[in-house]
C-alpha positions as CSV (number, residue, x, y, z in Angstrom):
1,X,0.0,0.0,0.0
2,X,1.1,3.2,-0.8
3,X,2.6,5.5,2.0
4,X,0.5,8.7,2.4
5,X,2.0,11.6,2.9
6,X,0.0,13.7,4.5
7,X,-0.2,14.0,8.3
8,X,-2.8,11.2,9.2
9,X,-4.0,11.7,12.8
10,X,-4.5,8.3,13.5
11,X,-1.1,7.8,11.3
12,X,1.3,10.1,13.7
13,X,-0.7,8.2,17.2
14,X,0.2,4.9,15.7
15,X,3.8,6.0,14.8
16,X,4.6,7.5,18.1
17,X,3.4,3.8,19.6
18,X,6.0,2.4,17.5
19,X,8.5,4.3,18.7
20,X,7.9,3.7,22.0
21,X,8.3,0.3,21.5
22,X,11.8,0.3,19.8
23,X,12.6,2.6,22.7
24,X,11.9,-0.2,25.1
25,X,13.5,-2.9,22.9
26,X,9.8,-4.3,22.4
27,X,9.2,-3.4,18.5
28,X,9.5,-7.2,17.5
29,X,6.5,-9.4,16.2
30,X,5.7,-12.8,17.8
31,X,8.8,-13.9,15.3
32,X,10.9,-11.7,17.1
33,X,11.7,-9.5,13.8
34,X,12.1,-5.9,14.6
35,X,10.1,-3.0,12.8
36,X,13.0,-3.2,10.1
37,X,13.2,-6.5,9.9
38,X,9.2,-6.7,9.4
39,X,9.5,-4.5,7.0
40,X,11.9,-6.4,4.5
41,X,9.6,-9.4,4.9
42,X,6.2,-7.2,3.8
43,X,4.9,-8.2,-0.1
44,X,3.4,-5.5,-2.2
45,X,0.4,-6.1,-0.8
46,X,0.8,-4.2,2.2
47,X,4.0,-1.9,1.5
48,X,5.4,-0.8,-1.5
49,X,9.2,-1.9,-2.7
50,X,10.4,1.8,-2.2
51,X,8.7,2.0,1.3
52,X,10.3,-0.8,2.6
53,X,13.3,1.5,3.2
54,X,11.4,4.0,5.0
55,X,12.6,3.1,8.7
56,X,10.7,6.4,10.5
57,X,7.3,4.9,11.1
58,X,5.8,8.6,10.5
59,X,6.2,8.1,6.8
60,X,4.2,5.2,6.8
61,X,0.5,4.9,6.8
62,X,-2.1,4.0,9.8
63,X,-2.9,0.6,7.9
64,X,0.9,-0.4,7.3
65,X,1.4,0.6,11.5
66,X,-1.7,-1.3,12.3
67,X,-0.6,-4.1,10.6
68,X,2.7,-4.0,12.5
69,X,1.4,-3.4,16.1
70,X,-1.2,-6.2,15.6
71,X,2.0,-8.5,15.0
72,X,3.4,-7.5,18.5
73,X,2.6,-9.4,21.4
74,X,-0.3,-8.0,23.3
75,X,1.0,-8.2,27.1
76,X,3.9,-5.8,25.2
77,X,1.9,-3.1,24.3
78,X,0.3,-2.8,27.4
79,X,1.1,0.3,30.0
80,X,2.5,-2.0,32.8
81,X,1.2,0.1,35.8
82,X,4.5,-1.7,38.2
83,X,6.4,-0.5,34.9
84,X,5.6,3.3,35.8
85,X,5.9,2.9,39.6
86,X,9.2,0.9,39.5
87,X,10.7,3.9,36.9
88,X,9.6,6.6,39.4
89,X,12.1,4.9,42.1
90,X,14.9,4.2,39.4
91,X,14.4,8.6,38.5
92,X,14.4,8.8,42.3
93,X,17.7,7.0,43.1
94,X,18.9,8.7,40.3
95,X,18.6,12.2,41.7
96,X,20.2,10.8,44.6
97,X,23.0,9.0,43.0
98,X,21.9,5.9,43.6
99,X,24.7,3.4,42.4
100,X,24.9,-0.4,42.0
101,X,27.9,-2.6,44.6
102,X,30.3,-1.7,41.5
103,X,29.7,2.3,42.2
104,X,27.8,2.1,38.6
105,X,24.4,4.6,38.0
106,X,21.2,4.0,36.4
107,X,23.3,4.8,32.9
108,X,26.4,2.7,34.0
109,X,24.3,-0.3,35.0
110,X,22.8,-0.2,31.3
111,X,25.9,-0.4,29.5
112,X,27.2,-3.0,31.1
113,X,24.1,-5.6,30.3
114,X,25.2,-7.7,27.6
115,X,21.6,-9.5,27.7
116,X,19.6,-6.5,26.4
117,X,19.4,-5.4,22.9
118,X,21.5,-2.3,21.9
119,X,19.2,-0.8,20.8
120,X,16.9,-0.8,24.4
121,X,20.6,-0.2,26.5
122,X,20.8,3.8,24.9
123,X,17.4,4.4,26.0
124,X,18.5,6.1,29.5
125,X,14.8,6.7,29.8
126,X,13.6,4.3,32.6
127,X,10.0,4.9,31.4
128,X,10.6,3.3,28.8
129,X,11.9,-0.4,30.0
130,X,10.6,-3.0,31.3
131,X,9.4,-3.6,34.6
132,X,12.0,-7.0,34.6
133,X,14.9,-4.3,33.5
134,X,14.2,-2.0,36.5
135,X,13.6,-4.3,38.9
136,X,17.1,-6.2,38.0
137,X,19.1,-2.4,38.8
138,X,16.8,-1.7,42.1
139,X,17.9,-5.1,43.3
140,X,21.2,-4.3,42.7
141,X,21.4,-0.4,43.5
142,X,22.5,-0.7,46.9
143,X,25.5,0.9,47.1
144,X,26.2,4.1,48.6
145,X,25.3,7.1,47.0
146,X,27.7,9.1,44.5
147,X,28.4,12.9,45.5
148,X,26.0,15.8,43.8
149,X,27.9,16.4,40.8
150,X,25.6,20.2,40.8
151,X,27.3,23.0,42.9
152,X,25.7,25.8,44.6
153,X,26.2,28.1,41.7
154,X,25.5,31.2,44.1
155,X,28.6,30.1,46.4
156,X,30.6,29.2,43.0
157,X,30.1,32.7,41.7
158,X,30.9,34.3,44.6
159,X,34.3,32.4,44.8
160,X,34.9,32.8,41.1
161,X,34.6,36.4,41.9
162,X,36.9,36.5,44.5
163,X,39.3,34.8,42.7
164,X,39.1,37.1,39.7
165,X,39.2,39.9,42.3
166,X,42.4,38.7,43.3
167,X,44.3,38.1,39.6
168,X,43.1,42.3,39.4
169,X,45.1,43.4,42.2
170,X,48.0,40.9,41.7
171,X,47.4,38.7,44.8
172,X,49.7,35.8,45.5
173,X,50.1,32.5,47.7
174,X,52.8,32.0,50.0
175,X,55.3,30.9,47.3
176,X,54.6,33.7,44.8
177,X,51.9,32.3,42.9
178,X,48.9,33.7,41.3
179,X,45.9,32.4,39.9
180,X,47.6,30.9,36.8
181,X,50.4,29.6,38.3
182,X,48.9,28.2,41.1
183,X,46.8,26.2,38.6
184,X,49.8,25.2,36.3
185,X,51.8,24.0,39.8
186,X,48.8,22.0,41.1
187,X,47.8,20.6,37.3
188,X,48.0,17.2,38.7
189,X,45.4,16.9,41.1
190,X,42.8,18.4,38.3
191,X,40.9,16.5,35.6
192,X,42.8,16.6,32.5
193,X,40.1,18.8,30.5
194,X,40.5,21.5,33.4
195,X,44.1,21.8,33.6
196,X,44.3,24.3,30.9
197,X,40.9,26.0,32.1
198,X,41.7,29.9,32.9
199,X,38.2,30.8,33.9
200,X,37.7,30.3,37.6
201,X,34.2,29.6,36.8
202,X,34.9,26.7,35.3
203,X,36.3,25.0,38.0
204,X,34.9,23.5,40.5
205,X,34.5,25.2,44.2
206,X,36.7,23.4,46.2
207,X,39.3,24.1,43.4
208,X,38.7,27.9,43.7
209,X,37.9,27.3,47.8
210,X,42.3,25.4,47.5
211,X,43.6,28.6,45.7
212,X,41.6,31.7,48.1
213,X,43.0,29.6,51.3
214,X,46.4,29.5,49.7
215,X,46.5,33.5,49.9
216,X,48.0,35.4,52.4
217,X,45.8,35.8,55.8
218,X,44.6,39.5,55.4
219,X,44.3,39.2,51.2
220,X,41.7,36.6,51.9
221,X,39.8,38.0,55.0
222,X,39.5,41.1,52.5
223,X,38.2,38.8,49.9
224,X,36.1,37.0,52.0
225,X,34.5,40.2,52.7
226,X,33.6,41.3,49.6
227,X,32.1,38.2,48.8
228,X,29.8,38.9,51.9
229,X,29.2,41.9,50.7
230,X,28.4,41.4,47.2
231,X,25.8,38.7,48.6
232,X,24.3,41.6,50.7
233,X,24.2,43.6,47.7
234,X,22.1,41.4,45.7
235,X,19.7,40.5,49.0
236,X,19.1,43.9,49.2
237,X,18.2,44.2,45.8
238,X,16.0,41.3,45.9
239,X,14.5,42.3,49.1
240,X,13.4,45.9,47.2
241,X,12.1,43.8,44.5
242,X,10.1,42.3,46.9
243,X,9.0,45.0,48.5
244,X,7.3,46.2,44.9
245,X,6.3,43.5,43.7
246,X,2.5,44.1,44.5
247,X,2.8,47.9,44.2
248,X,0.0,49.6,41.8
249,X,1.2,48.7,37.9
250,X,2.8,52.7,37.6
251,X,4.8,52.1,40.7
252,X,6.2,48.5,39.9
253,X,7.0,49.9,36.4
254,X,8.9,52.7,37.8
255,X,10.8,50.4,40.5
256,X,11.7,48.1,37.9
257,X,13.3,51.0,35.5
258,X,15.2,52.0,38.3
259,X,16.0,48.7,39.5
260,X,17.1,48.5,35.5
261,X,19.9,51.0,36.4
262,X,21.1,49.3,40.0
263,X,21.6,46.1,37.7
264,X,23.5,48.4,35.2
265,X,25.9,49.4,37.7
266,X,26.2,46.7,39.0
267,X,27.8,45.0,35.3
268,X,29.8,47.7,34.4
269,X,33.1,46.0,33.6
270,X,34.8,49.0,36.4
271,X,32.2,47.7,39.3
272,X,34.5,45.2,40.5
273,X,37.4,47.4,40.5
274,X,35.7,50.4,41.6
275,X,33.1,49.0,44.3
276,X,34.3,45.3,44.8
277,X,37.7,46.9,45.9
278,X,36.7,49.7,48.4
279,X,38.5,48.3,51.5
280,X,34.8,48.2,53.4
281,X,36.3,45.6,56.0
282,X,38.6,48.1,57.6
283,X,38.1,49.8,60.9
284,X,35.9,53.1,60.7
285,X,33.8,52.2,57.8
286,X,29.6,52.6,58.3
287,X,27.2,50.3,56.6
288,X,23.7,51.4,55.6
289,X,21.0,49.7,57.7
290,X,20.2,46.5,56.6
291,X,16.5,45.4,56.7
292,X,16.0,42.2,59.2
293,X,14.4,39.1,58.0
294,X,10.5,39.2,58.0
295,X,10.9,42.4,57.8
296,X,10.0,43.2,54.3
297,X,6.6,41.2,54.0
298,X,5.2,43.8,56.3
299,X,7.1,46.3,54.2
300,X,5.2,45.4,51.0
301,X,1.7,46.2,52.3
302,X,2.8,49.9,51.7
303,X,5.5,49.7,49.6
304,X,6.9,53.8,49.6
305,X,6.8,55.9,46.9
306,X,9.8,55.3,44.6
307,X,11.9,58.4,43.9
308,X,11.7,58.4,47.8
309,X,14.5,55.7,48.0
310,X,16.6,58.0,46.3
311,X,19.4,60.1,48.1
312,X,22.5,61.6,45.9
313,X,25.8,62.2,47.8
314,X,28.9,64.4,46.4
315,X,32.1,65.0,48.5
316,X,35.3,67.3,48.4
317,X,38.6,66.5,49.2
318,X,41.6,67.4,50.3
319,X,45.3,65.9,50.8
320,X,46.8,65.5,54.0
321,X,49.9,64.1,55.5
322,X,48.7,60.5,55.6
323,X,45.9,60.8,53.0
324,X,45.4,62.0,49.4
325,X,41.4,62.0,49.6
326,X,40.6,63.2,53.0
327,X,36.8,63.7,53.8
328,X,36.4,68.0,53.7
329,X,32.9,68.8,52.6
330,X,29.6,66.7,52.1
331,X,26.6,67.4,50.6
332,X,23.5,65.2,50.3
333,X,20.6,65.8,48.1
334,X,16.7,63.6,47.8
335,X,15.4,63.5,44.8
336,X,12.4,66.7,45.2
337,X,16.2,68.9,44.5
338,X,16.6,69.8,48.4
339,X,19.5,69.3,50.3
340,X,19.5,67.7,53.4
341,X,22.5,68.1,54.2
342,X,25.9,70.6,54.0
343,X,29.0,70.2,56.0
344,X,32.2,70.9,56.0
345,X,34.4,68.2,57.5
346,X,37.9,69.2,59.2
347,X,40.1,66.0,58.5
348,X,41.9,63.9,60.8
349,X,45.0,65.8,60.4
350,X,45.9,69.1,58.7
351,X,45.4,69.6,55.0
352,X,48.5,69.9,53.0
353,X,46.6,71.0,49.9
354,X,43.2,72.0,49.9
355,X,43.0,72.1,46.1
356,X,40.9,75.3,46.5
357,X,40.8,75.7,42.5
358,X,38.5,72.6,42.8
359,X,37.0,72.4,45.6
360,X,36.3,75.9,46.3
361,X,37.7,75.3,50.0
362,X,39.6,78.1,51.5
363,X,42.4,78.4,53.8
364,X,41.0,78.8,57.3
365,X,37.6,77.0,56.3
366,X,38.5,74.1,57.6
367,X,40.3,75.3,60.8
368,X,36.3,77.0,62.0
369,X,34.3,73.8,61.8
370,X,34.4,70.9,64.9
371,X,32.6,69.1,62.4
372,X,34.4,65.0,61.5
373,X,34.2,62.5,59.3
374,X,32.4,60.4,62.4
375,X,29.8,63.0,62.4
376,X,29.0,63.1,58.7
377,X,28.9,59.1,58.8
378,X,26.4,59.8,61.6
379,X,24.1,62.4,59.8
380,X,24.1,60.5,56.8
381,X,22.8,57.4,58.1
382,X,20.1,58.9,59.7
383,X,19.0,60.1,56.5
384,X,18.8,56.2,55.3
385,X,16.9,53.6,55.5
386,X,17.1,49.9,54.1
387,X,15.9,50.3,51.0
388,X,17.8,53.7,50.0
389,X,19.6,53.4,46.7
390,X,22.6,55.9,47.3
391,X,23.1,57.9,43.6
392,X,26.3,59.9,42.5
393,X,28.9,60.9,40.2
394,X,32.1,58.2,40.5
395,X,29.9,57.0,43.7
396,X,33.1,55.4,44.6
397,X,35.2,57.8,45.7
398,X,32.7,59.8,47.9
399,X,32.1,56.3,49.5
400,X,35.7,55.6,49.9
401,X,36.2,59.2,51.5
402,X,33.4,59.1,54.0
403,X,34.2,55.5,54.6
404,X,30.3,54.6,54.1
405,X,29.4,51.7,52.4
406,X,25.9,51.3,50.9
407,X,24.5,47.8,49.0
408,X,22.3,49.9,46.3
409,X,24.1,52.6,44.2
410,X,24.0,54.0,41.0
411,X,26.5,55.5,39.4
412,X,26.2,58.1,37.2
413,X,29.3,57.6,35.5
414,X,28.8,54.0,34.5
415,X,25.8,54.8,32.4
416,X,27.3,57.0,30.3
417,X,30.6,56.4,27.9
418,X,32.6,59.2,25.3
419,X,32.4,57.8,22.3
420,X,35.7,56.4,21.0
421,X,37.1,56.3,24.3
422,X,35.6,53.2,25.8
423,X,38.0,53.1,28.8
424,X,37.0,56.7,30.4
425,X,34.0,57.7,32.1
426,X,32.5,61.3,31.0
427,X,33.1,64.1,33.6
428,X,30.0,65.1,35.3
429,X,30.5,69.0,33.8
430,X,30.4,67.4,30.6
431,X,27.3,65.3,31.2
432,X,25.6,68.2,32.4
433,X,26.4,70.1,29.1
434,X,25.6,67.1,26.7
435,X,22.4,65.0,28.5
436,X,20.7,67.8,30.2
437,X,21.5,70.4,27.7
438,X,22.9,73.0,30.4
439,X,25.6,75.3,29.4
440,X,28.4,77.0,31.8
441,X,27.6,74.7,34.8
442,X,31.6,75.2,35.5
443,X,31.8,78.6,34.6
444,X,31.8,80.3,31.0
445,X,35.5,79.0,30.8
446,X,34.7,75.2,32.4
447,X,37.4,76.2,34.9
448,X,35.3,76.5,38.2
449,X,35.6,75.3,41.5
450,X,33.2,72.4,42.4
451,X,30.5,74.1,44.2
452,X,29.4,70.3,45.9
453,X,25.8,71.6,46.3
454,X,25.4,71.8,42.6
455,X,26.9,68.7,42.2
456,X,24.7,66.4,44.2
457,X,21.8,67.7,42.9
458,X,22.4,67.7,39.0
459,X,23.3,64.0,39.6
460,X,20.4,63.4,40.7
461,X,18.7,65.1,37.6
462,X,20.6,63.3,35.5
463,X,19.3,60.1,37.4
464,X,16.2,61.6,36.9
465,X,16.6,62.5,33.2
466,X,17.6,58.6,32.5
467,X,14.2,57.5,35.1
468,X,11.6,59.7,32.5
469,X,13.4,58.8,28.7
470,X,12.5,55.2,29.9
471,X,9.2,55.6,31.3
472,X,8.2,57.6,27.6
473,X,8.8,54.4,25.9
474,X,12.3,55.7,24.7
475,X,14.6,52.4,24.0
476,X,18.3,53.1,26.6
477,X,21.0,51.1,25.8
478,X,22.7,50.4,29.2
479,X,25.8,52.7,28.7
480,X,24.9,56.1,26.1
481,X,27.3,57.3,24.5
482,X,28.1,60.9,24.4
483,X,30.5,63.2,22.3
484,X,34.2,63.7,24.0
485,X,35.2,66.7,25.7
486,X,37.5,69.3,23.9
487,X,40.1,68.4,26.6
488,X,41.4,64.9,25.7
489,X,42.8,63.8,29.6
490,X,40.3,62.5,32.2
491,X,41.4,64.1,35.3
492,X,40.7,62.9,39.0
493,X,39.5,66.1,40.4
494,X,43.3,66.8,41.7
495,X,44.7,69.1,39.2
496,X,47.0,71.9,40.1
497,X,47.6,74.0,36.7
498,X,47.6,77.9,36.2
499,X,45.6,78.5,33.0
500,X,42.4,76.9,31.8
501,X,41.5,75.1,28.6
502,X,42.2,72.1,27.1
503,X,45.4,70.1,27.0
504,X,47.1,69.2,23.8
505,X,49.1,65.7,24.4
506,X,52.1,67.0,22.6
507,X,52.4,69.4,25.4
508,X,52.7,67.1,27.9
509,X,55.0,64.6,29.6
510,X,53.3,61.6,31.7
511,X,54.6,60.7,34.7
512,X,53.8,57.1,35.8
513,X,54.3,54.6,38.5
514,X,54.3,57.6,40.7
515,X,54.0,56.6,44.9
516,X,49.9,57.7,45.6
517,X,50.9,59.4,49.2
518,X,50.9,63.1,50.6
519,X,53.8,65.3,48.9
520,X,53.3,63.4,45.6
521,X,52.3,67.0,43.6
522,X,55.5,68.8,45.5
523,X,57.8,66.2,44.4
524,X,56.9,66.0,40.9
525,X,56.7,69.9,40.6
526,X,60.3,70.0,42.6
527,X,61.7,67.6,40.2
528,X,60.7,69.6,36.8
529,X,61.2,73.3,38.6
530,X,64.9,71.8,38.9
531,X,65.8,71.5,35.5
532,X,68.1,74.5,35.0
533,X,67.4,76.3,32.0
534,X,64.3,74.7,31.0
535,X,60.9,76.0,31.1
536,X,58.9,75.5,34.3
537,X,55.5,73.7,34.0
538,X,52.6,75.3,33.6
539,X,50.2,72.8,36.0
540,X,50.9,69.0,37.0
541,X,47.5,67.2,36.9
542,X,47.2,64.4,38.8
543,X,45.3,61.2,37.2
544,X,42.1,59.2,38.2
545,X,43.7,56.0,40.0
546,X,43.2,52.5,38.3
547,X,43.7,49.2,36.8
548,X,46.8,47.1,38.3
549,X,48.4,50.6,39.4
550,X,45.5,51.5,41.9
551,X,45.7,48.4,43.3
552,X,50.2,48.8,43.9
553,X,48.8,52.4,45.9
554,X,50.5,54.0,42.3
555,X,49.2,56.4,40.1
556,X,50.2,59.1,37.3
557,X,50.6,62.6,36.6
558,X,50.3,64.7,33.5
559,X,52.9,67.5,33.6
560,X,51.6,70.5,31.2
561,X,53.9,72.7,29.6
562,X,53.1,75.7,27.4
563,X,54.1,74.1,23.9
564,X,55.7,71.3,22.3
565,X,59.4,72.0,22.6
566,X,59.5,73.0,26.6
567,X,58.0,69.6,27.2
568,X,60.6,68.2,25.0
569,X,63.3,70.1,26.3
570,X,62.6,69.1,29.7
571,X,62.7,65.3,28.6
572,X,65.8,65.6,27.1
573,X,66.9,67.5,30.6
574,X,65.9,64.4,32.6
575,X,68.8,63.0,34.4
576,X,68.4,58.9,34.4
577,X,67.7,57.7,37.9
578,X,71.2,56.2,39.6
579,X,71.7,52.2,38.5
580,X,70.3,49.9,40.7
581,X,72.0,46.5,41.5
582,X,72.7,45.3,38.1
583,X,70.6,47.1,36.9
584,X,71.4,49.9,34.7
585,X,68.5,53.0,33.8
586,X,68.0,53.7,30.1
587,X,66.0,55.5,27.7
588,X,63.6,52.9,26.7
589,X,60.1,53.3,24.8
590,X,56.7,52.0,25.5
591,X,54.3,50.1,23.4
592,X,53.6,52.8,21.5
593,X,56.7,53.7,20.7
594,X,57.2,56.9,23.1
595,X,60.4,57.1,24.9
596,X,60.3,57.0,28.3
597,X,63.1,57.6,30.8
598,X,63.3,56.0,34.7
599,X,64.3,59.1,37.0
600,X,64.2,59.5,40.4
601,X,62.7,61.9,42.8
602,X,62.1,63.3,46.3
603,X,59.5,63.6,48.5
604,X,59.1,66.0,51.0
605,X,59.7,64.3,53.9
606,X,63.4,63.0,52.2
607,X,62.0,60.1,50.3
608,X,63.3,59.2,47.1
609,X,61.2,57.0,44.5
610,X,61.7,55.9,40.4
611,X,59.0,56.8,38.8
612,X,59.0,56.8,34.7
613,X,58.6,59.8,32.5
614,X,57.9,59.6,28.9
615,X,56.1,62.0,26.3
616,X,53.5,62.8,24.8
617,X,53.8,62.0,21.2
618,X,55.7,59.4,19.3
619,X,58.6,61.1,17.5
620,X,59.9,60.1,13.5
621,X,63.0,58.6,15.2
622,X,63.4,58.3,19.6
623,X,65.8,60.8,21.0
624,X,69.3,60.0,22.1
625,X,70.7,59.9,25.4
626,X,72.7,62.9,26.0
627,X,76.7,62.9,26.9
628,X,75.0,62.9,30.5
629,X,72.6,60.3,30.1
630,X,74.9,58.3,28.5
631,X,77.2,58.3,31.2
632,X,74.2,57.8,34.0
633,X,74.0,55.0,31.3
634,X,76.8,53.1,31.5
């Protein structure tokens, strides 16, 4: 007969049958030929010559299934009820790892029985076998359970993290060892197919648990702790999700757009860097309340009114003896634009540069106020509650200075990028000017001091701005990017230059590797002022802190000059810094082919450090080593 080609009902029902049965090694007529084999055997009577090749009993028709079902014994196309119940225990000791007295699994077991049809020992399905096949592996499952293969994957990301956290800041074991090498020393005791894995989370937790407890005692308390507190970061988050998850359908949608930017922040690739790092487990650090346990199902009844949550934060500061970002002014601003608070903060000890070019903070300011760190940490707190999501401008470093650390934040800065220049993070002036289309907000020549009132609050507007674009429908990509700056450096708030406007790079000598301590600006400035003959520098600017550098307490300096040949006079004045060891200082050039010299200088206090200078542009061909240099040299 003639296979039919369209889709039978009664056809497909038939089929699936069929199927079933070679899945439990039953499709065999009372002959004990197979659906193939019966097949073959068929005349033209029932199935064509060509369709005796068509193995998939969907392409055959209802009669030619019929035909082959009646051939199969009855008592094996019955549903065996102790069939169904005896698979149920064989799923049940599998979850559990149930294993025969040979340490074998459900899986294992069926391999290794010769008397079953090949076919019937693939199917890893125990629905479909035989009540005699499952009964024969219960009988003999009595060995003791295998391990959980699954991890908790909430514990093996936090670890992972931590890890990672650690390869950032260059953390080793006892012996010197990071992450990689660590893993290439200990290669041995790992499955073949992970000795070459890289990715911590790829490896299993007591893997990553081997490596952390390897680290020195404080590197992993520290890590430890941020794992703690990333996992109170993301409770607190769910617990605010919680919280407005039966809120009115305009007040859910509103929490989850700004829930939307929390989560935002909170994958920037600088997060970890910027917020995992913040040394949070260190004495004099303030956490925001946390909300107890059974505490937030009450909470939901009324959940409050979202922009409520909200509370921006700006700081100023100043260098000290001790500290290059000490705590001198705070400002705090709710989301209605009033601020609720405006101190200034006299530091620990006294203020060796009050930057009052950016901060606006004069001398004597700080000398009339009783007013301390302690007391801002107090006053701020008050102002929070549980569920407050803290929202600023580089949140990081007012965090760092007031020592207050907070589970929610936004950041400003992370949900905006310059385009082209995927590695900075716009300047809040600049933000101002470009999202929220407000001109001179640093003064007609964008050379102002910070006024930190202004500061808190259009950081909230432009939290604000990002809240109302997504609640008009408007479609945000996570970061926006926005046109560069006319001023090509991203500066740290720390610059110390005479004339404003923006800095051409062949201008400019950068200093890196520089020592991130008090006297840092004096010493650089000391050790270009002393070059004879050359011209002074106009400013030295001192750079945002990051990458592998922050994490050595180094940073780097831009040192302006008024054009292109007093910069490159003054590198060519640059005496080498003395050998050290065997170890000879040179004139050397850096990936992008810009010399670069090792000098020395002196701090203050009578401290000398090597720092490296190099310009600003590559030249046609690197400069030689003066008669000098040659002989510092050699």
């Amino acid at each position: 007969m003639a296979t039919q080609r369209y889709r039978d009902p009664e056809a497909l029902k038939l089929a699936r049958e069929v199927r079933l049965l070679q899945k439990r090694g039953l499709a065999a007529d009372a002959s004990g030929r197979g659906w193939a084999a019966w097949l073959a055997a068929q005349d033209d009577s029932l199935v064509r010559a060509a369709d005796r090749t068509l193995l998939d009993p969907a392409k055959h028709s209802a009669a030619t299934l019929r035909c082959f079902l009646d051939a199969v014994p009855q008592e094996a196309r019955q549903t065996d009820p102790e069939a169904k119940e005896l698979a149920d225990q064989v799923k049940a000791r599998q979850k559990r790892r149930a294993t025969d007295s040979a340490g074998r699994g459900w899986a294992e077991w069926l391999d290794a029985q010769g008397d079953l049809a090949e076919d019937q020992r693939r199917v890893k399905d125990p629905a479909h076998h035989t009540a005699a096949t499952l009964r024969r592996f219960l009988a003999a499952a009595t060995g003791e359970a295998k391990p959980p293969k699954t991890q908790d994957q909430g514990e093996l990301r936090e670890l992972a993290s931590a890890v990672r956290a650690a390869q950032r800041r260059g953390v080793v074991d006892g012996t010197g060892k990071g992450w990689l090498e660590w893993l290439a020393a200990h290669g041995s005791q790992l499955p073949a197919k992970l000795r070459e894995t890289r990715d911590p989370s790829r490896h299993k937790a007591e893997t990553l648990r081997s490596f952390l407890a390897a680290l020195p005692p404080g590197e992993c308390d520290a890590l430890e702790h941020r794992m703690r507190r990333d996992q109170q970061s993301r409770r607190a988050l769910g617990n605010l999700r919680e919280v407005y998850a039966a809120a009115d359908e305009a007040t859910a949608a509103e929490a989850s757009r700004l829930f939307a930017l929390i989560e935002h922040t909170r994958g920037h690739a600088k997060y970890p860097d910027h917020y995992g790092g913040l040394p949070t487990h260190q004495e004099g650090w303030m956490d925001l309340p946390q909300r107890p346990k059974g505490e937030v199902q009450e909470h939901t009844l009324f959940p409050p009114d979202v922009r409520s949550l909200l509370l921006a934060i700006d700081c100023e500061m100043v260098a000290t003896k001790s500290d290059s970002s000490a705590l001198a002014r705070v400002c705090v601003s709710n989301s209605d634009g009033r601020v609720l608070l405006d101190r200034l903060v006299r530091p620990e000890e006294e203020a060796t540069d009050l930057r009052s070019h950016i901060t606006g903070i004069q001398p004597g300011d700080l000398q009339a106020t009783q007013y301390t760190r302690a007391d801002a940490q107090r006053d701020v707190l008050a102002l929070c509650s549980p569920s407050t999501v803290l929202v600023g401008h580089t949140l990081h470093k007012d965090m760092d200075a007031l020592k207050l650390d907070a589970p929610l934040v936004v950041d400003i800065a992370f949900l905006y990028g310059l385009e082209g220049q995927p590695s900075k993070m716009p300047p809040l002036a600049h933000l101002v000017e470009q999202v929220l289309g407000r001109t001179g907000f640093r003064g007609a020549d964008g050379q102002a001091a910070h006024d930190c009132a202004d500061d808190v609050m259009v950081s909230m507007d432009l939290l604000l701005h990002r809240l109302q674009l997504a609640a008009a429908g408007t479609v945000v990509p996570p970061v926006v990017q926005v046109a560069p700056p006319a001023s090509t450096p991203q500066l740290a708030g720390q610059a110390q230059r005479a004339g404003p406007g923006p800095v051409d790079e062949a201008c400019t000598l950068l200093a890196h590797r520089v020592p991130d301590r008090a006297g840092a600006f004096a010493a650089l400035a000391a050790l270009f002022v002393s070059l004879g003959d050359c011209p002074a520098p106009e400013g030295v600017e001192l750079l945002e802190r990051k990458g592998a550098a922050a994490a050595q307490n180094l940073r780097s300096a831009l040192i302006i000059f008024t054009d292109r040949d007093a910069a490159q006079a003054a590198f060519a004045a640059l005496a080498l810094a003395p050998a050290s060891g065997a170890r000879a200082s040179r004139v050397t050039s850096d990936r992008d082919g810009r010399p670069q010299k090792e000098v020395e200088m002196w701090f203050p206090d009578g401290e000398a450090a090597r720092v490296y200078v190099r310009t600003g542009v590559v030249p046609a061909a690197a400069p030689s080593p003066t008669g000098a240099e040659a002989a510092s040299a050699a």
